[in-house]
C-alpha positions as CSV (number, residue, x, y, z in Angstrom):
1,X,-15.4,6.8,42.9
2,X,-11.8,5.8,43.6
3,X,-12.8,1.9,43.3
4,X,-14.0,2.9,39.9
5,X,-11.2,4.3,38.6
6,X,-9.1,1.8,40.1
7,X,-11.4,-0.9,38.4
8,X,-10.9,1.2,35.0
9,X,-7.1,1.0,35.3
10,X,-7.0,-2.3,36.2
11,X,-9.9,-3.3,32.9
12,X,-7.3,-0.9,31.0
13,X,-4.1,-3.4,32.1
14,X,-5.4,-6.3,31.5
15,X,-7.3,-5.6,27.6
16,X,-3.4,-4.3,27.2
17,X,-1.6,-7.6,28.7
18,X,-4.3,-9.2,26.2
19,X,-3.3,-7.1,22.7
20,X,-0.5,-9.9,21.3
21,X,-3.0,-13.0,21.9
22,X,-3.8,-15.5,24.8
23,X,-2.6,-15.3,28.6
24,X,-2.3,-18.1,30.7
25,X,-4.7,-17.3,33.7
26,X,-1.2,-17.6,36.0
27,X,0.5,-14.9,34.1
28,X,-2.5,-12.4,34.2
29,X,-3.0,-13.2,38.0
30,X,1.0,-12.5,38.4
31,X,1.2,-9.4,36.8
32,X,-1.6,-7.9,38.5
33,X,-2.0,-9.2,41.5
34,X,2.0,-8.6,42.7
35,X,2.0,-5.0,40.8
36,X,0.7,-1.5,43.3
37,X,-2.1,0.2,41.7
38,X,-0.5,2.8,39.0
39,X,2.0,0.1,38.0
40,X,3.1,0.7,34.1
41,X,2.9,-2.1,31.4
42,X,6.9,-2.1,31.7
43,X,6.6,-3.3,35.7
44,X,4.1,-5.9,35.3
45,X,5.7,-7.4,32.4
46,X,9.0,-7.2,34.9
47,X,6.4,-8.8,38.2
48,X,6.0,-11.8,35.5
49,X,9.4,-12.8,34.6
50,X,10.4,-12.7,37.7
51,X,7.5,-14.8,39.3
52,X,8.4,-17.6,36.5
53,X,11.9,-17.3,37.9
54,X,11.1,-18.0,41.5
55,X,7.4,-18.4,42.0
56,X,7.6,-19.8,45.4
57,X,8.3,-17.5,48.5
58,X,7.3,-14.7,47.0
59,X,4.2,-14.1,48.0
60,X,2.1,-14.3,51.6
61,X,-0.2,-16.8,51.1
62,X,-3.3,-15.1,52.2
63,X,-2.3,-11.9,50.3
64,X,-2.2,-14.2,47.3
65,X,-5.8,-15.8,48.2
66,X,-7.3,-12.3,48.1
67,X,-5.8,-11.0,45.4
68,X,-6.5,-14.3,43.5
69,X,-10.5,-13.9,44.3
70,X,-10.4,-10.2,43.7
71,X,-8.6,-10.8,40.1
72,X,-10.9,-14.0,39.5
73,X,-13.9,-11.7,40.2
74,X,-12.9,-8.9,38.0
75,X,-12.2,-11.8,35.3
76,X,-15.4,-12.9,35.6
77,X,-17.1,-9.4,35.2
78,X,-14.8,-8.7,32.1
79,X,-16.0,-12.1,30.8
80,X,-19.6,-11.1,31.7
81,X,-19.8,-7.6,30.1
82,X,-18.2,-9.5,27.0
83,X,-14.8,-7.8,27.0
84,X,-12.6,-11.1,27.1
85,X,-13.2,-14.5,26.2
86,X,-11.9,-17.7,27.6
87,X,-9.9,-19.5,24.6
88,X,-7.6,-23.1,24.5
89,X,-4.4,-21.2,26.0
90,X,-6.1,-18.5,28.4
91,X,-7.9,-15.4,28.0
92,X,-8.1,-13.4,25.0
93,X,-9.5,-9.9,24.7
94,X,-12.9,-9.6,22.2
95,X,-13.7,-7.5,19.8
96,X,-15.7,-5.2,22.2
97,X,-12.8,-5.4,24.7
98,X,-10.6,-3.6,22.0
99,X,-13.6,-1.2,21.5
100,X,-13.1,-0.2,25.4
101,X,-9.4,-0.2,25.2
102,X,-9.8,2.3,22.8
103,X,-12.0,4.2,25.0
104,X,-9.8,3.5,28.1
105,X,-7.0,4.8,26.2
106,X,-8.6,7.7,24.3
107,X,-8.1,10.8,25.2
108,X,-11.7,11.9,24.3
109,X,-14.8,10.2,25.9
110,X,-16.2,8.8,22.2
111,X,-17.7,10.4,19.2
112,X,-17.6,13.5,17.7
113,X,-20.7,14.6,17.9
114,X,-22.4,17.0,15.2
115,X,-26.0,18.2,15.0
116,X,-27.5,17.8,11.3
117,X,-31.2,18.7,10.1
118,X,-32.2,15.1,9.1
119,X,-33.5,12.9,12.0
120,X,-31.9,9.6,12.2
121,X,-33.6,6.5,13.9
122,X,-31.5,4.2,15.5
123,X,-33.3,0.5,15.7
124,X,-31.7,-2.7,16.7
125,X,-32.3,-6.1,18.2
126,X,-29.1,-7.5,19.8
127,X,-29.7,-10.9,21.8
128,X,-29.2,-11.1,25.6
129,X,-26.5,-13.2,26.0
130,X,-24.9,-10.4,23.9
131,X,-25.2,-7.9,26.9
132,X,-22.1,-6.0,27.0
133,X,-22.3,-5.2,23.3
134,X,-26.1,-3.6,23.4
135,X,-25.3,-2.2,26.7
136,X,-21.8,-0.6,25.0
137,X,-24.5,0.6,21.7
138,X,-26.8,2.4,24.1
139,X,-23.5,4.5,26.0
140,X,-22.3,5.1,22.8
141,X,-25.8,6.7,21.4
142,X,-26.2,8.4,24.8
143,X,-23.1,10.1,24.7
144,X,-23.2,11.4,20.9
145,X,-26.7,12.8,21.9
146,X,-29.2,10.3,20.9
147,X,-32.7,10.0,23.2
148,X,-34.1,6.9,24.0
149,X,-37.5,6.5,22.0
150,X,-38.1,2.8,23.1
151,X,-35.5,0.8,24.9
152,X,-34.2,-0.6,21.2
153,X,-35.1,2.9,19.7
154,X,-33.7,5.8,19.8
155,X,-33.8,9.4,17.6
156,X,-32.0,12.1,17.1
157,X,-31.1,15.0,14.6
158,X,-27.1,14.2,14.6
159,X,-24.7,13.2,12.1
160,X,-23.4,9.6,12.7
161,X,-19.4,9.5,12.8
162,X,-17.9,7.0,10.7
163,X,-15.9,5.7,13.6
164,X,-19.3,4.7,15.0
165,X,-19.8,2.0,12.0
166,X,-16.3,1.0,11.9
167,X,-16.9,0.1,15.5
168,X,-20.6,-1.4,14.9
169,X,-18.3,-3.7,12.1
170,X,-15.7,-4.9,14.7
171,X,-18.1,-5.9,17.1
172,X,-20.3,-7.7,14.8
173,X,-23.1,-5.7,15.5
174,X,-24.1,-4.3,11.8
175,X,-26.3,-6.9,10.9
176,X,-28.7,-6.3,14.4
177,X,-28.8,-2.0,14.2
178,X,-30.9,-0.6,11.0
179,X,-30.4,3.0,10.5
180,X,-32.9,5.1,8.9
181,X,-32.6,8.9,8.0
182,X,-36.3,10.8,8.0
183,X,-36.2,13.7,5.7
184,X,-40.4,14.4,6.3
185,X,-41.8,13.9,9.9
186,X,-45.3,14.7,10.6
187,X,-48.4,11.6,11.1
188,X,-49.0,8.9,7.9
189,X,-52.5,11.0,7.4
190,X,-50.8,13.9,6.8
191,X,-48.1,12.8,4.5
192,X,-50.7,10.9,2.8
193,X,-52.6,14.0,2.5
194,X,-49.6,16.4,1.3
195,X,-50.7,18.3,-2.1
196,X,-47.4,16.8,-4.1
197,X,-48.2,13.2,-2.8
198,X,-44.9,12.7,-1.4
């Protein structure tokens, strides 16, 4: 549990070192890997001016090979689970890695989430290599109360938050999700059957 919330803090730092634009890989691994865990912004932002001032002797060189795996493996995951991307002058944090900040930062867990009479069915087809963005849209429906109908299907009689779409915009992900909202449930032979012919 404490390696996950140390992983969260340190997801957290970096998607924050990442908000003005690219990072060299070399200030990234400075300010995290010569900073304690609990560091603020303020400190690691301090940890990397002075590493461009004197980066030599500052470091053990075998505390700086672990820490430079442990930050390239984290790098890697983050890259992975589609939170940062790897651009001409370092790393840069993606649309879905602002989605997390938000939710790192955030003092609530996600969505508001509000029951409504009219089912809604949640359908989409996102692509694998697109992982950590379907794998974000099924926490997401989880957590405002969806249930899992098929693995790209889900259901549910709750009100969608507009904060929801805005997100599904700034990930890109409209196009792939179709939402459909069923005011009469029953089988086709019996809506077919129904004395108004609705």
């Amino acid at each position: 549990m404490i390696s996950r919330i140390r992983k969260s803090e340190t997801t957290k730092k970096i998607l924050e070192l990442l908000e003005d634009g690219a990072v060299s890989m070399g200030a990234l691994f400075i300010g995290i890997a010569s900073s304690s865990y609990g560091s603020s912004m303020k400190r690691i932002q301090r940890n990397i001016d002075q590493a461009e001032r004197d980066l030599r002797g500052e470091f053990d060189p075998e505390h700086l090979k672990r820490k430079r795996h442990s930050l390239h493996s984290l790098l890697s995951k983050l890259k992975r689970d589609g939170l940062i991307a790897k651009s001409k002058d370092g790393w840069i944090r993606t649309a879905l890695g602002k989605v997390k900040l938000l939710r790192l930062t955030s003092s609530s867990s996600g969505y508001k989430s509000e029951a409504d009479n009219v089912l809604k069915i949640i359908m989409f087809d996102i692509r694998e290599k697109e992982r950590g963005k379907r794998d974000w849209l099924r926490a997401r429906l989880t957590e405002m109360g969806f249930e899992m109908l098929q693995k790209s299907v889900w259901g549910g009689k709750i009100k969608i938050p507009k904060e929801f779409i805005d997100d599904l915009n700034n990930l890109g992900l409209f196009e792939y999700v179709d939402i459909f909202a069923v005011s009469k449930t029953g089988s086709l032979k019996k809506l077919n059957n129904s004395p108004n012919g609705d």
